[in-house]
C-alpha positions as CSV (number, residue, x, y, z in Angstrom):
1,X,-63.0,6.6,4.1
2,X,-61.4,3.0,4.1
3,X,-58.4,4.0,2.9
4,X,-57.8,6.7,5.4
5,X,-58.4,4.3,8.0
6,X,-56.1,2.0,6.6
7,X,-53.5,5.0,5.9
8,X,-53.6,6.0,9.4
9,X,-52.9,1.8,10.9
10,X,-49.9,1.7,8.8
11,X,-48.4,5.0,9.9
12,X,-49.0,4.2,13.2
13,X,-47.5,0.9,12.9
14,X,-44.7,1.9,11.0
15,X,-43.9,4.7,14.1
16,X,-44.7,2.1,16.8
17,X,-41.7,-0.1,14.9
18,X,-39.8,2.9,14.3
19,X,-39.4,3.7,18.1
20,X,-39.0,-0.1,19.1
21,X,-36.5,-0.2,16.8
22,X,-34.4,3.1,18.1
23,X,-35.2,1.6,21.8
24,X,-33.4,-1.7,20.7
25,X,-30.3,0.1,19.4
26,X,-29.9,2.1,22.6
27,X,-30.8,-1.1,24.9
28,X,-27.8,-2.7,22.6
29,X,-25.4,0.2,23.3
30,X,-26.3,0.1,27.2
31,X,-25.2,-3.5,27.1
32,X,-22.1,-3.4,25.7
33,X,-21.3,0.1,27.6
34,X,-21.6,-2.1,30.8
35,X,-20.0,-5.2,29.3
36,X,-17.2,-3.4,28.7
37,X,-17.2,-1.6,32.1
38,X,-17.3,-5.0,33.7
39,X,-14.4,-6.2,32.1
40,X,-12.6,-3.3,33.1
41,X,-13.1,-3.6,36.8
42,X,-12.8,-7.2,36.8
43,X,-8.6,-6.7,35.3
44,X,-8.4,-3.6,37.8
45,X,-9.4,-6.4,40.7
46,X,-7.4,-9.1,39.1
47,X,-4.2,-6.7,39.2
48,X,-5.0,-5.4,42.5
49,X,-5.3,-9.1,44.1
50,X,-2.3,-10.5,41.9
51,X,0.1,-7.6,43.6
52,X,-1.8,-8.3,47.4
53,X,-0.7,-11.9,46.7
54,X,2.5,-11.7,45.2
55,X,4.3,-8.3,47.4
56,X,6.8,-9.7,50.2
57,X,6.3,-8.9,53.4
């Protein structure tokens, strides 16, 4: 009976780490996914006001 018990804790710890785990990989892909969309509006802006500045009037 003990080792049934005992069985059962370290399957259910081992799932408990197995889904943390897969939730930290797709936290780490949500980062950089916004990282990089953040740098790409902040060169979009920096073009945008670098033409405002420098066009003639």
């Amino acid at each position: 009976m003990e080792s049934t018990w005992i069985y059962y804790v370290f399957l259910t710890t081992i799932s408990a780490m197995a889904l943390g785990l897969f939730g930290m990989h797709v936290l780490d892909v949500l980062f950089f996914v916004g990282m990089a969309g953040s740098a790409v509006v902040v060169v979009i802006s920096f073009i945008e006001d670098a033409q405002e500045l420098f066009e003639k009037d």
